[in-house]
C-alpha positions as CSV (number, residue, x, y, z in Angstrom):
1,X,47.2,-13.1,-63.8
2,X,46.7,-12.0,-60.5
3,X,45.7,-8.5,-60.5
4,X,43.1,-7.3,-62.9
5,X,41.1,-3.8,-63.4
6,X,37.6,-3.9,-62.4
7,X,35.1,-0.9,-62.6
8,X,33.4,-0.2,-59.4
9,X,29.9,-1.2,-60.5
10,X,28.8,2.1,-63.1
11,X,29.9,4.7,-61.6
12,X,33.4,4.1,-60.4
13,X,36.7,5.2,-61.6
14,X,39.3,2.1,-62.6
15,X,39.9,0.4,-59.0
16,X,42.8,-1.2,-58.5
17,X,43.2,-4.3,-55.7
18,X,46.4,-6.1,-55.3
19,X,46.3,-9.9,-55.8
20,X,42.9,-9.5,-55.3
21,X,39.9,-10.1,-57.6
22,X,37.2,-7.3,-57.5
23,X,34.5,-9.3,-58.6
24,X,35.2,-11.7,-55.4
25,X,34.2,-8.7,-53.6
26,X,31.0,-7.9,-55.3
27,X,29.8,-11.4,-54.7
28,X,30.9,-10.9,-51.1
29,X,28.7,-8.1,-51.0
30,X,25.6,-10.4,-53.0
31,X,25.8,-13.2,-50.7
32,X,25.9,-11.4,-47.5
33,X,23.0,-9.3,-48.1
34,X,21.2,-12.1,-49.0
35,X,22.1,-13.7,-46.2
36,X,20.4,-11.4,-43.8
37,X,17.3,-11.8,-45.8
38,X,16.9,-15.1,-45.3
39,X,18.1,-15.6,-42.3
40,X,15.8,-12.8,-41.0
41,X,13.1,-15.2,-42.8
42,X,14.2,-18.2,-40.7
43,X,14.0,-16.4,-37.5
44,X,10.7,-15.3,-38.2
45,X,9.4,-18.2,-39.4
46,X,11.1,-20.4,-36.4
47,X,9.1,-17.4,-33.5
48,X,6.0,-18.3,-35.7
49,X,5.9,-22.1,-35.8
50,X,7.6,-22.8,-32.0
51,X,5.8,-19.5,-30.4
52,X,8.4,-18.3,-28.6
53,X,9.8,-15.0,-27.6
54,X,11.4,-13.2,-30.6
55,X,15.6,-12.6,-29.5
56,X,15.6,-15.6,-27.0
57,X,16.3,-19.2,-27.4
58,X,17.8,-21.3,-30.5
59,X,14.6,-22.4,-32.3
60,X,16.2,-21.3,-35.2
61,X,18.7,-24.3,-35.6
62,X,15.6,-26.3,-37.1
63,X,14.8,-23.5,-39.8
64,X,16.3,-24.8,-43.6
65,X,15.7,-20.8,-44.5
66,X,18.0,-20.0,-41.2
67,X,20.2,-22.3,-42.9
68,X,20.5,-21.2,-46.1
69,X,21.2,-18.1,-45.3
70,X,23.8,-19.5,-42.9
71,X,25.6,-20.8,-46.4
72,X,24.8,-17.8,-48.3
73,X,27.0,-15.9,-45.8
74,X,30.0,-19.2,-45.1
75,X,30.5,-18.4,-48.8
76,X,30.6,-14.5,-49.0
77,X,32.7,-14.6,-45.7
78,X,35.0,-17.1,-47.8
79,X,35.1,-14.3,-50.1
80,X,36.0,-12.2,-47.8
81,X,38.4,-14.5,-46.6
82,X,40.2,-14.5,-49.9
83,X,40.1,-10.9,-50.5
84,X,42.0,-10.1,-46.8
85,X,44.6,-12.6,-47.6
86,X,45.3,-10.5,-50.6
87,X,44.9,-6.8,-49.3
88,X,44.2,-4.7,-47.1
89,X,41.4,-4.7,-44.9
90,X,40.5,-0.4,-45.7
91,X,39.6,-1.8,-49.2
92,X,37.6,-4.7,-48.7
93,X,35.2,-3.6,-45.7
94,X,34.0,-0.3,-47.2
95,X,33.5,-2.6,-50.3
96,X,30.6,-4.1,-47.9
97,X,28.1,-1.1,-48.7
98,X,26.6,-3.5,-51.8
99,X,25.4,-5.8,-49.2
100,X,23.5,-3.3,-47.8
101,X,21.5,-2.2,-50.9
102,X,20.9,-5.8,-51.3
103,X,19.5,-6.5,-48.2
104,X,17.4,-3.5,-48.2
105,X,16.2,-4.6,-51.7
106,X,15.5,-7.7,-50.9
107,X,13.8,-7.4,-47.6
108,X,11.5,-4.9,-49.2
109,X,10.4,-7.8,-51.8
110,X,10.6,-10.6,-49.2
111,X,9.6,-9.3,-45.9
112,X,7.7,-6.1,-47.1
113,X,9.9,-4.3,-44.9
114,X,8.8,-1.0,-47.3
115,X,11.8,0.7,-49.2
116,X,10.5,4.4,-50.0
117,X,12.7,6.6,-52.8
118,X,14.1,7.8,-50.0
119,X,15.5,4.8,-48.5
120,X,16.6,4.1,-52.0
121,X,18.7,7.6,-52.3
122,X,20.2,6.0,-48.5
123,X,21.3,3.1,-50.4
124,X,22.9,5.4,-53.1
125,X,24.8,7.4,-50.6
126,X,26.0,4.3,-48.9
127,X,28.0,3.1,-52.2
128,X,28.8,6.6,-53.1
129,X,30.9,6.8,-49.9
130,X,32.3,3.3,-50.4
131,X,33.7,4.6,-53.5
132,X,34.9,7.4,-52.1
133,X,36.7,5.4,-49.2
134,X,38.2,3.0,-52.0
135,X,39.6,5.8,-54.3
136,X,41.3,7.8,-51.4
137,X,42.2,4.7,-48.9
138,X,45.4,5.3,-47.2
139,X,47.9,2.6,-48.0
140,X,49.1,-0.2,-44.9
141,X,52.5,-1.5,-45.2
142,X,51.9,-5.1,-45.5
143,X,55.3,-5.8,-47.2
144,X,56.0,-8.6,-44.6
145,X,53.1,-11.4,-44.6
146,X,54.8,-13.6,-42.4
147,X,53.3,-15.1,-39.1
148,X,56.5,-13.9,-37.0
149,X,55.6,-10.0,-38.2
150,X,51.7,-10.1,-37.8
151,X,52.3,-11.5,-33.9
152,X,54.6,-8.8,-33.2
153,X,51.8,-6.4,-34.7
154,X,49.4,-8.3,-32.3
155,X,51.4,-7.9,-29.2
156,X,52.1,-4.4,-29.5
157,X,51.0,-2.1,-26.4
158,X,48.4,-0.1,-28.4
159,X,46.5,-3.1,-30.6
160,X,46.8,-4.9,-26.8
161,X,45.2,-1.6,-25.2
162,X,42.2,-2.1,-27.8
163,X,41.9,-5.2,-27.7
164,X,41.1,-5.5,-24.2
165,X,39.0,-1.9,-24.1
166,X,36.7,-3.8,-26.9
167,X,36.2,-7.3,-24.6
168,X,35.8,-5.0,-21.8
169,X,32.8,-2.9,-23.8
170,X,31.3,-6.1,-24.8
171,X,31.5,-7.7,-21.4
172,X,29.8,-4.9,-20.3
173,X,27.3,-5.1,-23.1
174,X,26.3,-8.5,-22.6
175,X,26.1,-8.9,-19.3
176,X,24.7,-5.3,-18.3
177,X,23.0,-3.6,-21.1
178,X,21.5,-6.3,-22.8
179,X,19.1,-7.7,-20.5
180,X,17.7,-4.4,-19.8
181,X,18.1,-2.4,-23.6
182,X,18.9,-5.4,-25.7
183,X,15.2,-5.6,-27.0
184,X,14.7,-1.6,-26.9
185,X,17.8,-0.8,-28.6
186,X,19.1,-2.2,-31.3
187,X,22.7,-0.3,-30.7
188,X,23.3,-2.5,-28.3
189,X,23.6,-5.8,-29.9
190,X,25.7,-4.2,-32.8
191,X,27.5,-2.7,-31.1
192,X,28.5,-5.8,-29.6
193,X,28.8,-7.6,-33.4
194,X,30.8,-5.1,-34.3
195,X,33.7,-4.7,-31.4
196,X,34.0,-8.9,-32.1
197,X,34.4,-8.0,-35.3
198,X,36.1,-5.7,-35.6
199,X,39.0,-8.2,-34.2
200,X,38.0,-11.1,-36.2
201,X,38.5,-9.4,-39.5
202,X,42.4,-8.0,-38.1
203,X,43.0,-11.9,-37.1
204,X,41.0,-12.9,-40.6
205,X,43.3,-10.8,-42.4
206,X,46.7,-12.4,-40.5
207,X,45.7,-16.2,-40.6
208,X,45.1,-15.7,-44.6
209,X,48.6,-13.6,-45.3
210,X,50.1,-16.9,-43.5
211,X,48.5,-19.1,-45.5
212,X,48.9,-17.4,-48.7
213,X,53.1,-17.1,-47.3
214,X,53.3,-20.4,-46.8
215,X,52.0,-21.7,-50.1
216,X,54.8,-18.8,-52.2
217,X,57.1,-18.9,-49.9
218,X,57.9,-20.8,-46.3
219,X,55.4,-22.6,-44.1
220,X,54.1,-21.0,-41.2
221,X,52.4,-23.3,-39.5
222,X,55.6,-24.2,-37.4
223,X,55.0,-21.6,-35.7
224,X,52.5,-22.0,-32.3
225,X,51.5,-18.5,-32.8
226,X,49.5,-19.1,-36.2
227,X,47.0,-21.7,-34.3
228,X,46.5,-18.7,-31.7
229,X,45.6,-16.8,-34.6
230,X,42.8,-19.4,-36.2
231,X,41.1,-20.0,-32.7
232,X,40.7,-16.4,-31.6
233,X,39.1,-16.1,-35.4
234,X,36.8,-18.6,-34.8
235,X,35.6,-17.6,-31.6
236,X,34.8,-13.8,-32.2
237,X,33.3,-15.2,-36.0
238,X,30.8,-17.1,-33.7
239,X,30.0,-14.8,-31.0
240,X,29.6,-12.3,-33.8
241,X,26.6,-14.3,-35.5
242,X,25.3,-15.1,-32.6
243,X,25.0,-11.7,-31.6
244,X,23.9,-10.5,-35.4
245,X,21.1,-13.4,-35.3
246,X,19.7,-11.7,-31.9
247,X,19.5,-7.9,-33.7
248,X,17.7,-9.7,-36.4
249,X,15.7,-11.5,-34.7
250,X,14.7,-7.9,-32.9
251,X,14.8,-5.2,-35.3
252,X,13.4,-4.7,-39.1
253,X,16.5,-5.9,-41.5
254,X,16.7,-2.6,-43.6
255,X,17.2,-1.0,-40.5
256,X,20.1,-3.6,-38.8
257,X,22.1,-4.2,-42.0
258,X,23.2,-0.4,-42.8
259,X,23.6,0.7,-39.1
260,X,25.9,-2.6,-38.6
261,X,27.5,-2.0,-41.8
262,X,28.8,1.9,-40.7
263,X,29.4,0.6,-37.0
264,X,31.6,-2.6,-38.1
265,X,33.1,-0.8,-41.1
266,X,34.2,2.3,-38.7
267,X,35.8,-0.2,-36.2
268,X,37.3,-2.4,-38.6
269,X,39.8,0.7,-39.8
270,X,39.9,2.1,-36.6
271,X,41.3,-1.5,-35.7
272,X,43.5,-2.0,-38.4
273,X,45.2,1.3,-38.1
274,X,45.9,0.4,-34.8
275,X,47.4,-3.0,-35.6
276,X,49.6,-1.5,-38.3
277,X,50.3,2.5,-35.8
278,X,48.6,4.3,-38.3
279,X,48.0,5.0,-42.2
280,X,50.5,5.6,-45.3
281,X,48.6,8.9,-47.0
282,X,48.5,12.5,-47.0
283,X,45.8,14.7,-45.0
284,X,43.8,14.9,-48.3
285,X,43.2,11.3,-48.7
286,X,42.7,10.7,-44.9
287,X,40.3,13.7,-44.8
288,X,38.6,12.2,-47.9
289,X,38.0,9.4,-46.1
290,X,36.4,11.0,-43.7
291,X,34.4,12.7,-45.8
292,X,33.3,9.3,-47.2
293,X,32.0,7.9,-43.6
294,X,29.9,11.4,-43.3
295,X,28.1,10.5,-46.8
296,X,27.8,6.8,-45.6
297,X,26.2,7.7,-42.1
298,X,23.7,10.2,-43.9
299,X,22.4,7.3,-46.3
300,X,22.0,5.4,-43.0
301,X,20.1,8.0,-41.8
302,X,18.0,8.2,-44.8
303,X,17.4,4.4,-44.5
304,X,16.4,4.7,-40.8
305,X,13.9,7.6,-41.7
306,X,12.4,5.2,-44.3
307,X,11.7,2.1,-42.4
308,X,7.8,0.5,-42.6
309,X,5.9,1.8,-39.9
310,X,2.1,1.5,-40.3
311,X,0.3,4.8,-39.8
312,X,3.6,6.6,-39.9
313,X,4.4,9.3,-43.0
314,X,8.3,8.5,-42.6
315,X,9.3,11.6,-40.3
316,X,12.1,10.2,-38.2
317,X,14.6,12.1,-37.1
318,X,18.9,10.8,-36.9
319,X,18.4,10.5,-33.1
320,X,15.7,7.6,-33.5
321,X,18.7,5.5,-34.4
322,X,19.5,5.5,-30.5
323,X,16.1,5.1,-29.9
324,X,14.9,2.5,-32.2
325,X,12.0,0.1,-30.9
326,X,11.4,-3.5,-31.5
327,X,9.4,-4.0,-34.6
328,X,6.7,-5.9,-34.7
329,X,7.2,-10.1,-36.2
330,X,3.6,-9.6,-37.7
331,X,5.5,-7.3,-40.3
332,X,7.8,-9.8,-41.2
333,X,5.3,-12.9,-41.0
334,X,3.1,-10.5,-43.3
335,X,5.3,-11.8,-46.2
């Protein structure tokens, strides 16, 4: 049985994913946010022992907690794999908000990066408007899975237009902005994660429809097109980690993992509805949607405002999250 009715942790309505299984997600959403625990762990741990400069160099190769968190997130973005083969990719990346309470949780056990009740209502407001994003998710018309559909899809003026405005932004990022801001801001480096990514999860989402066609119905890998497909994947997956492990490295973890969530999340639909010119639903839903991105950014917010600072009584403002300063590695090392 392919399709099964899950409840959206205890306070969802009945969800219902295509082909997909829901609990796949949720373990996504475990193993990610675990990941950035402990590879945040690594990183710190690698600055400690080899003394060098926290954001630079690739000490952390020689770190087994780097590494486990490395497999910890090879298996959720498996998951995740799975789950874009089977739908659509407005589903599974708002899904993504449980790996932000987990990370927050976690890093306030593991790296006494403190959670305060307010951080904690963040977190709630971050899987409120996940669920909110899920229920009222405009529908993409994916009827065709083949290879020969997704490249015309790829080719098209307007996914070709963002595509090259999102290398061009990055580009610009990693060349330019990030040798003056990267350390200063962590916006910068996220941003950068999140452009990449934003195109790895469209060309995720059209390498696993291929594979999943060719096993029901004809192969696709006769087609040049599909190995296209699985390089540019690879590529933007590893400029993306590479990228993530620099922010990291930088910035406290409850603070990375939520504003990189509502970043990648926003660019990920904005991507897709590009790829597919536009969404199946009625203004309600769409304006729902919206609605559930507002809630999202406000428990991001709420989680920036709540970060450890020593000496600090947790009175940020929302414009800090443009502002936000490298925290210290004695915080992390602390644990």
């Amino acid at each position: 049985m392919r399709s099964l009715f899950f409840y959206f942790f205890y306070f969802s309505k009945y969800i219902y994913i295509y082909k997909s299984n829901f609990i796949i997600l949720y373990n996504t959403g475990i193993f990610i946010g675990s990941s950035f625990v402990f590879k945040k762990k690594g990183l710190l741990q690698s600055v400690e022992k080899a003394g060098g400069v926290a954001g630079e160099g690739y000490g952390y190769l020689k770190s087994f907690m780097w590494w486990a968190g490395m497999i910890l997130m090879i298996v959720g973005e498996l998951c995740n794999f799975v789950a874009y083969a089977f739908t659509q990719a407005i589903l599974v990346t708002p899904l993504g908000a449980l790996s932000v309470v987990i990370s927050a949780v976690l890093s306030s056990i593991f790296l006494k990066e403190r959670l305060t009740f307010q951080g904690k209502i963040g977190c709630l407001q971050c899987l409120v408007g996940a669920v909110v994003i899920v229920l009222h998710a405009p529908v993409e018309d994916s009827s065709d899975s083949s290879i020969a559909t997704f490249k015309g899809l790829v080719l098209s003026v307007g996914f070709l237009v963002y595509v090259g405005i999102a290398v061009l932004i990055s580009l610009i990022l990693v060349f330019y902005c990030g040798p003056r801001w990267g350390k200063k801001n962590m916006l910068v480096y996220i941003t950068i994660c999140s452009l990449i990514g934003s195109l790895s999860v469209v060309f995720t989402q059209g390498f696993g429809a291929a594979v999943v066609h060719s096993i029901s119905i004809s192969n696709q890998f006769t087609n040049w097109f599909i190995y296209i497909v699985l390089i540019v994947f690879i590529i933007t997956l590893i400029v993306e980690i590479v990228y993530l492990n620099k922010a990291l490295n930088l910035f406290n973890t409850a603070l990375v993992t939520p504003t990189y969530y509502v970043i990648f999340t926003t660019l990920t639909i904005v991507s897709s509805s590009v790829l597919h010119q536009g969404f199946h639903a009625s203004g309600t839903d769409i304006g729902t949607c919206v609605l559930g991105f507002v809630i999202i950014c406000s428990g991001v917010a709420l989680l920036h405002n709540s970060k450890s600072q020593p000496d600090d009584d947790d009175t940020g403002t929302m414009m800090d999250i443009f502002t936000a300063k490298e925290q210290p590695l004695q915080e992390g090392m602390s644990g």
